[in-house]
N, C-alpha and C positions, 0 to 999 in steps of 0.2 A: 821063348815060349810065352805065351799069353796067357794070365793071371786071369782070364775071364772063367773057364774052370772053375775054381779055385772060389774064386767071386759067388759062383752062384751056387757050390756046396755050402761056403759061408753064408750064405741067406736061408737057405735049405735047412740048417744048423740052429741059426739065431732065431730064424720069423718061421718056422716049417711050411715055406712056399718051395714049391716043386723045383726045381733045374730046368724043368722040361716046359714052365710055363712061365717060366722069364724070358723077352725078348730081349737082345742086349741094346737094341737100337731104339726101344722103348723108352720114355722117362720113366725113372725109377720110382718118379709120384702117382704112375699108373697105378702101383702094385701097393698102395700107402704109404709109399713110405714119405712124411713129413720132414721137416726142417728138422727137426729134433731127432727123430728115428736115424736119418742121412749122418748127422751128428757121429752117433750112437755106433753107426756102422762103421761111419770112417776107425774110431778108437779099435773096434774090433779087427780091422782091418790093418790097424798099427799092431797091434798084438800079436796077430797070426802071423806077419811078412818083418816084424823088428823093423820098421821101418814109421819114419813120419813123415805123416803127410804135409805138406805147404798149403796154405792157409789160401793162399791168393789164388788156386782153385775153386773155388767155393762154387764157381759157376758149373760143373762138372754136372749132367742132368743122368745120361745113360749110362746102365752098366759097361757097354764098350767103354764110353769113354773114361770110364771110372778107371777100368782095366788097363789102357793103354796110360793112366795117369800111374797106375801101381808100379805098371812095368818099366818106365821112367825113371821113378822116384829108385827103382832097385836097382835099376841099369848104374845109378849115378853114385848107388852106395860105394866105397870102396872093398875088397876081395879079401 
């Protein structure tokens, strides 16, 4: 299952942007969010999913792609 969900309750939560007005296939700098905010979100993102993120994504622009980066990073945790 797909963590995109999930992703944009966590935005909804943090920045009070809609669910319903996030495109996933959007860059996520549409919506403001800055180097710093992206930061910001990854952490909260470790937080909610116990998991960490790898660095050497950094290039990740769209919530999809954020998403399928999530769903990876849990795929590979161990059970």
């Amino acid at each position: 299952m797909s963590s995109l969900n999930e992703l944009q309750e966590l935005i909804h939560e943090k920045y009070g942007i809609e669910a319903s007005t996030l495109d996933p296939n959007a860059s996520m700098r549409d919506k403001g969010f800055d180097s710093l905010a992206l930061v910001e979100f990854v952490f909260a993102i470790e937080d909610k999913f116990g998991i960490t993120m790898p660095d050497t994504d950094a290039d990740v622009d769209t919530l999809a792609e954020l998403a399928d980066l999530v769903d990876k990073v849990k795929a590979a945790q161990p059970t």
